[in-house]
KOLLO-889612 format. One record per residue: x, y, z of N, C-alpha, C in turn. Coordinates in Angstrom, 3 decimals, decimal comma. Layout:
<pati <X; Y; Z>; <X; Y; Z>; <X; Y; Z>>
...
% end
This chain:
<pati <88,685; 89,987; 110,789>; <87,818; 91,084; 111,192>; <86,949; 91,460; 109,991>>
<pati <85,662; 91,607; 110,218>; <84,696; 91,372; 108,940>; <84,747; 93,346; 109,048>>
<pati <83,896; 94,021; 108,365>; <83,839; 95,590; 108,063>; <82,738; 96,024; 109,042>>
<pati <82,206; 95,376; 109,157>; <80,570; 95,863; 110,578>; <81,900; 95,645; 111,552>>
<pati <82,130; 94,538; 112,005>; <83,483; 95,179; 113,384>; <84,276; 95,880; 113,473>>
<pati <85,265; 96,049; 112,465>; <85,873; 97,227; 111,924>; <84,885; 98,621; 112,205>>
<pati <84,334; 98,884; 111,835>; <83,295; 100,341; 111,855>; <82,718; 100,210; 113,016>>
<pati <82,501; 98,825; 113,876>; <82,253; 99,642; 115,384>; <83,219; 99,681; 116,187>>
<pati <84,337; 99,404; 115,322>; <85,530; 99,953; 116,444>; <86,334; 101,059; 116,115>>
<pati <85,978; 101,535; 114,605>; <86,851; 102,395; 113,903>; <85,853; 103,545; 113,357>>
<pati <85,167; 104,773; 114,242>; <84,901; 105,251; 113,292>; <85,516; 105,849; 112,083>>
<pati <84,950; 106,911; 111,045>; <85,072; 107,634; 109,835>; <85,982; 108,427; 110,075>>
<pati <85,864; 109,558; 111,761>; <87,046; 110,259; 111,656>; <88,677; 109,362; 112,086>>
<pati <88,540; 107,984; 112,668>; <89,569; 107,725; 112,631>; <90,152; 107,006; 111,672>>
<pati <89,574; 106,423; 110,932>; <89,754; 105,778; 109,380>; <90,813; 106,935; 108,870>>
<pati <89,880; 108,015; 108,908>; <90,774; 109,486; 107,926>; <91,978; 109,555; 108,921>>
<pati <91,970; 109,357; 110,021>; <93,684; 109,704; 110,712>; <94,518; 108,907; 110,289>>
<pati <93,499; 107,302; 110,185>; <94,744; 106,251; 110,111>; <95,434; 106,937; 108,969>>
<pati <94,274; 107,344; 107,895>; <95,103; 107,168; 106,464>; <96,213; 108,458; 105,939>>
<pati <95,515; 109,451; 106,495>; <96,442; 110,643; 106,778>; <97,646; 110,788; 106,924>>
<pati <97,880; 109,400; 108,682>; <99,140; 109,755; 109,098>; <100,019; 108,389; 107,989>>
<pati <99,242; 107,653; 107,152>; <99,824; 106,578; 106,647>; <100,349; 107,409; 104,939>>
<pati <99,646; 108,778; 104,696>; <100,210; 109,353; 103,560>; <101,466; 110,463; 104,458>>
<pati <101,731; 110,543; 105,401>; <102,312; 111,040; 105,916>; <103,868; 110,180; 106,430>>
<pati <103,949; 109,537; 107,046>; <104,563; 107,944; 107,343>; <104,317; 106,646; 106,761>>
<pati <104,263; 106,295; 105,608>; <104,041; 104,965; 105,000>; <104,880; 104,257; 105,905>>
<pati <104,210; 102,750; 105,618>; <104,839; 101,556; 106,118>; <104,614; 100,464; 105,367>>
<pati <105,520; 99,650; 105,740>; <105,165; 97,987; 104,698>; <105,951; 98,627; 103,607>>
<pati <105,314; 97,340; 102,593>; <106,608; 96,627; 101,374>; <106,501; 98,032; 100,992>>
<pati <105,861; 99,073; 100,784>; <106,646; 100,450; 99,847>; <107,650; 101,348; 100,242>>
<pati <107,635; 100,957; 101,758>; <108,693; 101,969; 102,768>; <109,801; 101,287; 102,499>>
<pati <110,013; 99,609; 102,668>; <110,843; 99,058; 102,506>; <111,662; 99,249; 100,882>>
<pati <110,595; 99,473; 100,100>; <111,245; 99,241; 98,735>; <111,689; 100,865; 98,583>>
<pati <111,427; 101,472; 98,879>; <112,103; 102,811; 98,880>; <113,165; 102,891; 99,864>>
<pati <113,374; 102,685; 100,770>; <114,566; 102,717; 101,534>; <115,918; 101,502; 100,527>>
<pati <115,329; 100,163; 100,583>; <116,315; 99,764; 99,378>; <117,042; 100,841; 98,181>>
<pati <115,603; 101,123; 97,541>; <116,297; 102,314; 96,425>; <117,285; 103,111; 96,898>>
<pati <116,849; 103,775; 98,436>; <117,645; 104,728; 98,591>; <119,255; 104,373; 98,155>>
<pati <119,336; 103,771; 98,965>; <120,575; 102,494; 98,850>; <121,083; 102,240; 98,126>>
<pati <120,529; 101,756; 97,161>; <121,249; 101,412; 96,036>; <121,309; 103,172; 95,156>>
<pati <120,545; 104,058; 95,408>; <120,824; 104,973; 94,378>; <122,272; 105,551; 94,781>>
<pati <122,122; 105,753; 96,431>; <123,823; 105,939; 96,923>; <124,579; 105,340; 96,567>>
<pati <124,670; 104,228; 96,613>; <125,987; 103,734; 96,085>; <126,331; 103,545; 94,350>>
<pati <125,172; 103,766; 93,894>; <125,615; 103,834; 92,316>; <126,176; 105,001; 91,757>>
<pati <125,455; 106,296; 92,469>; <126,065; 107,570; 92,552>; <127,352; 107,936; 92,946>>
<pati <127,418; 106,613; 93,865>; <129,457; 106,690; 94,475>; <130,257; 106,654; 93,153>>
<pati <129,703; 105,496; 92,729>; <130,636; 104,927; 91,085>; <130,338; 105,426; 90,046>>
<pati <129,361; 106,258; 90,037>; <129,057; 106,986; 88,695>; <130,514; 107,813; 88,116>>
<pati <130,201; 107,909; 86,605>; <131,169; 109,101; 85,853>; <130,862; 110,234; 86,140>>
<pati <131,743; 111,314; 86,269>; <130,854; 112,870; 86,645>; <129,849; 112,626; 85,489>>
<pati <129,890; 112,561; 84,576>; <128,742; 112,560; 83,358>; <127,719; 112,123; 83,174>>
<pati <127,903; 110,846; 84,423>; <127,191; 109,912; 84,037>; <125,298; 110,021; 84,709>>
<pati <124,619; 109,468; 84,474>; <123,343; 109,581; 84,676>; <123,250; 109,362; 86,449>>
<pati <122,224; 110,775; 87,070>; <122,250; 110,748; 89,024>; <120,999; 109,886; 88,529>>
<pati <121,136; 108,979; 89,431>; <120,596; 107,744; 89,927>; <119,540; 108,322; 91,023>>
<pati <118,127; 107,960; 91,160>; <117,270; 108,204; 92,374>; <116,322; 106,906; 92,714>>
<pati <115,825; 107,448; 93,623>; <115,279; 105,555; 94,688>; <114,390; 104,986; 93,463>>
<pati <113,404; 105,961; 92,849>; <112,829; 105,072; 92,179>; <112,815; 104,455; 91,164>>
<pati <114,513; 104,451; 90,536>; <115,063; 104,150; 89,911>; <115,517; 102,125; 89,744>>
<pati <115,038; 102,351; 91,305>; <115,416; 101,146; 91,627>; <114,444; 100,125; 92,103>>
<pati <113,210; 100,880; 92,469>; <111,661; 100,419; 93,384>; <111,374; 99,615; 91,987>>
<pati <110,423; 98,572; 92,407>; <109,121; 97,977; 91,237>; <108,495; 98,771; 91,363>>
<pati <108,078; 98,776; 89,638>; <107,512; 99,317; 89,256>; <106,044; 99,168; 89,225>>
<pati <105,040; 99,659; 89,492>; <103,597; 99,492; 89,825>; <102,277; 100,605; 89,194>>
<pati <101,239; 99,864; 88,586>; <100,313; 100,655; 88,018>; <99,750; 101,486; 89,497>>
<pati <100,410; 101,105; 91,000>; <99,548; 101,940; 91,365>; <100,258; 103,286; 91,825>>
<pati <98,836; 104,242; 91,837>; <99,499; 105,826; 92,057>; <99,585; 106,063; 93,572>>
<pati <100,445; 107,031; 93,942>; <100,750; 107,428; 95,055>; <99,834; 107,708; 95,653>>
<pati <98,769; 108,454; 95,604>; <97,582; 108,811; 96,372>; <96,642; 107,254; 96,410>>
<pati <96,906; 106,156; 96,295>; <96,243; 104,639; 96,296>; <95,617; 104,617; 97,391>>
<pati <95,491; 105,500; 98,536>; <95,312; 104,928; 99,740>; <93,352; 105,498; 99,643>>
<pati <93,351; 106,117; 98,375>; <91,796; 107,166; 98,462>; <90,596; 106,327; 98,205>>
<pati <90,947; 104,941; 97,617>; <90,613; 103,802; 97,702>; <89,882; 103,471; 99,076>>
<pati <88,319; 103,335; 99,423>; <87,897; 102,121; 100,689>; <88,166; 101,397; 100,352>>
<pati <88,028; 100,461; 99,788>; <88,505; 98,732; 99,239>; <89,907; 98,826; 99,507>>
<pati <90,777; 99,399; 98,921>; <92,220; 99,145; 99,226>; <92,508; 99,597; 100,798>>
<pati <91,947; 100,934; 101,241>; <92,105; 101,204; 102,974>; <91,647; 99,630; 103,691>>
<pati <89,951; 99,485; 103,518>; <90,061; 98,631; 104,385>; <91,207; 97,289; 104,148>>
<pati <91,699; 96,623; 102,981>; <92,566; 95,366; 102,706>; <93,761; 96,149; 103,201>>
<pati <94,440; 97,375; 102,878>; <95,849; 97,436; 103,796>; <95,527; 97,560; 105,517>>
<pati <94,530; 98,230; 105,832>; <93,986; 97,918; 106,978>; <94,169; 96,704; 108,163>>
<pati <93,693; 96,118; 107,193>; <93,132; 93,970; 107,736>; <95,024; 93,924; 107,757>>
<pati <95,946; 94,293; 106,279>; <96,970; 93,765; 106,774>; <98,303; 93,909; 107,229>>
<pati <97,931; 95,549; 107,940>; <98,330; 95,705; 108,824>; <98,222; 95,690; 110,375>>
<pati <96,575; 95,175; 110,616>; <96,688; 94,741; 111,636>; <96,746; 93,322; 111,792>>
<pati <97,074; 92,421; 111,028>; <96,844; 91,083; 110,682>; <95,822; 90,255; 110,466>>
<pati <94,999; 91,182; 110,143>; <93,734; 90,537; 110,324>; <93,175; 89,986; 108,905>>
<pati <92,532; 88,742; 108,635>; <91,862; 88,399; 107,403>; <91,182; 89,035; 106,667>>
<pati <91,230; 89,485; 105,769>; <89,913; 90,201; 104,829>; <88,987; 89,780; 104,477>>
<pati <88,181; 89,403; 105,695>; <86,830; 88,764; 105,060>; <85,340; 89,569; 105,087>>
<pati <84,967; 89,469; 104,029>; <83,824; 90,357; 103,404>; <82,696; 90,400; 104,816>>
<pati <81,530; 90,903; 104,881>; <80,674; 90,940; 105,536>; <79,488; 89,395; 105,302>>
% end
């Protein structure tokens, strides 16, 4: 899906919902890698010493230059866009 099809099927205000409800509900590899963390932070917290250091998810996530608000990005909206709907990222 090239960005001229995209934009006549997507306007501006729904772009902003997608991304809204996607800072609201993430999905894909960061949901996944945080739910792992979760996981593992529970169970390290099982075996911990009372003393010992509380363990949290992102303790356990890769680590990444990018920031949480990443989605404020067009270039990155439209590429998570394309691959979440499966679609190729090909330029105009």
């Amino acid at each position: 899906m090239t960005r001229r099809q995209l934009l006549r099927s997507l306007d501006s205000a729904e772009l902003t919902e997608w991304t809204a409800y996607w800072n609201l509900e993430p999905w894909g590899e960061e949901k996944a890698d945080y739910r792992t963390g979760l996981l593992a932070s529970v169970m390290c917290n099982l075996w911990k010493s009372k003393k010992g250091k509380t363990y949290k998810p992102e303790d356990f996530m890769p680590k990444t230059k990018r920031r949480r608000n990443w989605m404020t990005n067009p270039k990155q909206i439209w590429a998570y866009l394309c691959s979440a709907l499966g679609k190729p990222d090909k330029k105009d």
